[in-house]
Z-matrix of the N, CA and C atoms (Angstrom, degrees):
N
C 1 1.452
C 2 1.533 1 107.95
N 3 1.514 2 105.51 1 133.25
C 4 1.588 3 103.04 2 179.07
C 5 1.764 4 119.65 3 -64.57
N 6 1.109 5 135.24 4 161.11
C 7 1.630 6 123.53 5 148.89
C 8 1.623 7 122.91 6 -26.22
N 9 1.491 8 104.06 7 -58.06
C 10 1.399 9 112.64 8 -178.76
C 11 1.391 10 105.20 9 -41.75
N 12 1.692 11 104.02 10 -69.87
C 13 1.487 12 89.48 11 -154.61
C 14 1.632 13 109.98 12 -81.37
N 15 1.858 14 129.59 13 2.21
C 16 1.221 15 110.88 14 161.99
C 17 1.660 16 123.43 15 -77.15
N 18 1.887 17 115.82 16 -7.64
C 19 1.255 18 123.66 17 177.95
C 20 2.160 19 100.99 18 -76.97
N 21 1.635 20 82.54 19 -20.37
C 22 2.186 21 71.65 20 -178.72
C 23 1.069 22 99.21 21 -91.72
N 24 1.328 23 142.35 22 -25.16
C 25 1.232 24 127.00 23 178.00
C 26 1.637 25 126.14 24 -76.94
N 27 1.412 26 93.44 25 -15.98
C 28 1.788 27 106.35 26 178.88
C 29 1.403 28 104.85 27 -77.24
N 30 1.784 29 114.34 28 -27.14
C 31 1.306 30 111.30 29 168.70
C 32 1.479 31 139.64 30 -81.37
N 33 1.246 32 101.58 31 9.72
C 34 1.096 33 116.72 32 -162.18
C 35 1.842 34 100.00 33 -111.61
N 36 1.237 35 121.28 34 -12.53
C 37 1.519 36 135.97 35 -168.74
C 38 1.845 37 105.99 36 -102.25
N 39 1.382 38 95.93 37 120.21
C 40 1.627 39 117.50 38 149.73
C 41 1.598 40 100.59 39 -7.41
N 42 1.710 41 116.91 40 134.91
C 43 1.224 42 113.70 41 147.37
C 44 1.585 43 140.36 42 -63.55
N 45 1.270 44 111.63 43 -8.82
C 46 1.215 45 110.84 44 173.04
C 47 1.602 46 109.06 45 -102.76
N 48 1.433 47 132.72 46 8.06
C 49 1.526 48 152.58 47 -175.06
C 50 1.644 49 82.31 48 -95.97
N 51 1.420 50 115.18 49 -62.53
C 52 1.505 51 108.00 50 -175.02
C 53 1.401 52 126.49 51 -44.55
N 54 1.465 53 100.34 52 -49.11
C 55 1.660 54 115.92 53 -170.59
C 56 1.913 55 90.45 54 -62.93
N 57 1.412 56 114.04 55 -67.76
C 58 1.739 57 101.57 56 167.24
C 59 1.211 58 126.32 57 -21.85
N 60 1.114 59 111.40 58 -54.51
C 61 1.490 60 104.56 59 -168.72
C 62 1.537 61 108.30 60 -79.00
N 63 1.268 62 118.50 61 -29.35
C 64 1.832 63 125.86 62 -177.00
C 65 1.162 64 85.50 63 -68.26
N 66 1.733 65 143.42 64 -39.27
C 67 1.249 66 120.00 65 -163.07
C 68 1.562 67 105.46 66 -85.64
N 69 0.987 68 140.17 67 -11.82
C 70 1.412 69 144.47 68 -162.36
C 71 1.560 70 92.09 69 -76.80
N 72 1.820 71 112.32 70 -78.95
C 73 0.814 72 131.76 71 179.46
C 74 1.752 73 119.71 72 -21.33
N 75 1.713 74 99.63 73 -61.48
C 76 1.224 75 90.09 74 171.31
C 77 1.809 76 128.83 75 -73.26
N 78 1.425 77 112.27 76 -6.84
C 79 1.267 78 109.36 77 164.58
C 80 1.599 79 121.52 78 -72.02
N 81 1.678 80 117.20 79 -35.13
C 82 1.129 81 110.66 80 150.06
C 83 1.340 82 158.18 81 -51.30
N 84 1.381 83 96.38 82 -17.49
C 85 1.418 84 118.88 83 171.27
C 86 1.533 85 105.60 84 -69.53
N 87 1.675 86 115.79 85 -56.15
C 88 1.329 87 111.20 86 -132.81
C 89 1.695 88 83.78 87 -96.73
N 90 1.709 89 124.88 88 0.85
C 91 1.677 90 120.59 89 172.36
C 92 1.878 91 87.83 90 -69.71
N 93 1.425 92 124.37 91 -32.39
C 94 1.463 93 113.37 92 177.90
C 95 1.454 94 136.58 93 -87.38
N 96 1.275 95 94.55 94 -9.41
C 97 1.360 96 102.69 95 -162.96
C 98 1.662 97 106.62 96 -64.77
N 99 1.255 98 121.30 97 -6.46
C 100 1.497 99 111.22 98 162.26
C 101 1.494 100 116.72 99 -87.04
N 102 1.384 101 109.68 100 26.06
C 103 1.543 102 109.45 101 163.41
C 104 1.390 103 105.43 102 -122.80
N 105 1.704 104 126.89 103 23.34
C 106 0.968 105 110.82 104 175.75
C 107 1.576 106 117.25 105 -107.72
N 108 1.286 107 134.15 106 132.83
C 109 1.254 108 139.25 107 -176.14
C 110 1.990 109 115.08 108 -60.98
N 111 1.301 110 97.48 109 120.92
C 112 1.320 111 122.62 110 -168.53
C 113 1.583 112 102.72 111 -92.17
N 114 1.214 113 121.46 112 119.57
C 115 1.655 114 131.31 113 172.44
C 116 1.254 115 100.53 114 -27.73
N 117 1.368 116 128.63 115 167.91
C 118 2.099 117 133.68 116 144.86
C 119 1.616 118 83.01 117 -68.38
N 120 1.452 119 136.38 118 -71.78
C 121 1.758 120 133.42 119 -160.94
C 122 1.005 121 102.57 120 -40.32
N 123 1.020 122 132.35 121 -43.19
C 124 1.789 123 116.16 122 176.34
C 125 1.213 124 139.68 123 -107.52
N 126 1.687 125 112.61 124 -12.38
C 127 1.426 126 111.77 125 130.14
C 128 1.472 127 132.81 126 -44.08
N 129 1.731 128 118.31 127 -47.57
C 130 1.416 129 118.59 128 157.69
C 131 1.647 130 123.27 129 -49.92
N 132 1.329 131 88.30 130 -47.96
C 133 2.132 132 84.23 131 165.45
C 134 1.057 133 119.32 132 -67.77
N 135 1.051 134 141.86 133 -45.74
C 136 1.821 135 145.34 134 170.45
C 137 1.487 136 104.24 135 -39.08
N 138 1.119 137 107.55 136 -59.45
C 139 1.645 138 124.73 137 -165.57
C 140 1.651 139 99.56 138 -77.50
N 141 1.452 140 111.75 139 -21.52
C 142 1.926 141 95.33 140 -177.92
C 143 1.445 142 97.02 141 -84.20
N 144 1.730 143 127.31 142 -34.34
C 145 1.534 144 140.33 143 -171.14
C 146 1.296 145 103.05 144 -37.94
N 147 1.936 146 89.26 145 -64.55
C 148 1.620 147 98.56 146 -176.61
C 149 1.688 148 141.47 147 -46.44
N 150 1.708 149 92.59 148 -33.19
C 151 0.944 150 110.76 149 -173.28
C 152 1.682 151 105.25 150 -65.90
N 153 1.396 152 97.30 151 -48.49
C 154 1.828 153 92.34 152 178.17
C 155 1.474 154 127.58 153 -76.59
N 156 1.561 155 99.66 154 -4.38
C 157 1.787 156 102.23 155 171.69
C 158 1.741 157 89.46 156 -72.48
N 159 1.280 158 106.91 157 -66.26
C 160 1.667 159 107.67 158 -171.35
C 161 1.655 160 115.15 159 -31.14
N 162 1.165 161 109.44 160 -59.16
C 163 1.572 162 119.31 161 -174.16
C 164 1.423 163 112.68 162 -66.80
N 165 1.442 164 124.16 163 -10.26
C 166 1.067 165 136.37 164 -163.27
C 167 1.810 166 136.76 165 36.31
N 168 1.641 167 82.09 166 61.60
C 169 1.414 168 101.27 167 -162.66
C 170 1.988 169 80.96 168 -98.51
N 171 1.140 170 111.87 169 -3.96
C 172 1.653 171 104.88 170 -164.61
C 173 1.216 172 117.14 171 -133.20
N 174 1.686 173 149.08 172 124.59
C 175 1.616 174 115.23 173 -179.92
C 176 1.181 175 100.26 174 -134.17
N 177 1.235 176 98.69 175 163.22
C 178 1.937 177 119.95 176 -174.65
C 179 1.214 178 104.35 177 -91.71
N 180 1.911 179 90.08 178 149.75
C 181 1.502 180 98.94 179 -174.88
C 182 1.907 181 112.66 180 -125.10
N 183 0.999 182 105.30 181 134.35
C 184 1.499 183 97.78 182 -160.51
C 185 1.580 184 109.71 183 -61.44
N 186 1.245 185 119.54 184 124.65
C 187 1.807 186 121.14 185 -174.37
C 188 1.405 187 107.25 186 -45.29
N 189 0.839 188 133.23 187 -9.93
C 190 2.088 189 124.53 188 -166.81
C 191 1.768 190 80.94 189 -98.61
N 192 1.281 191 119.12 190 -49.06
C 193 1.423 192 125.24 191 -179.77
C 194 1.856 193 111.06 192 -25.11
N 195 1.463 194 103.19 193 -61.65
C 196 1.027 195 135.90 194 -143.73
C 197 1.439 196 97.56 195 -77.89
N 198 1.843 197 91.74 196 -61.11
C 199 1.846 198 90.04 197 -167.02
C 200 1.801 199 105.47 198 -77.37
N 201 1.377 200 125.95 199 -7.02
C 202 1.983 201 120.20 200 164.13
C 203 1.518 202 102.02 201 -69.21
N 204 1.625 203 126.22 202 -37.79
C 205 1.345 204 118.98 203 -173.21
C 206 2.189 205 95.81 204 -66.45
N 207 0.765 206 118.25 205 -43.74
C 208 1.728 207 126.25 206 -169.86
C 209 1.365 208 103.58 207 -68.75
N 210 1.008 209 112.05 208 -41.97
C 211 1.800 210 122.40 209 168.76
C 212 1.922 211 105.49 210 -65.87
N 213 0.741 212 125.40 211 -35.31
C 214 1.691 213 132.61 212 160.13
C 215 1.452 214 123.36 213 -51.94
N 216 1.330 215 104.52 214 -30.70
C 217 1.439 216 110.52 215 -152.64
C 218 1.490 217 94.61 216 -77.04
């Protein structure tokens, strides 16, 4: 099927058919996303991050932490 006619058929679908299908889509992606090729720049950033969680130049903050402090703001 070309683009065209999957952009007329996407127009033609319920908004909550859309949000389905955007969610599918992105679940398909991310079953691949370990076949997708990663820069050296951000492998080198990953790997410098790590390095300072390890050394403990850096510390984690638990996400529920994070999003009650953002809810404060």
């Amino acid at each position: 099927m070309q683009p065209e006619q999957i952009i007329s058929e996407i127009k033609k679908m319920s908004v909550s058919q859309k949000l389905l299908m955007a969610q599918d889509i992105w679940d398909s992606i991310a079953m691949e996303s370990g076949n997708l090729p990663m820069p050296a720049w951000q492998k080198d950033k990953l790997a410098k991050r790590y390095s300072e969680y390890k050394n403990g130049k850096v510390s984690l903050h638990d996400w529920r932490e994070v999003h009650a402090r953002l809810r404060e703001i």
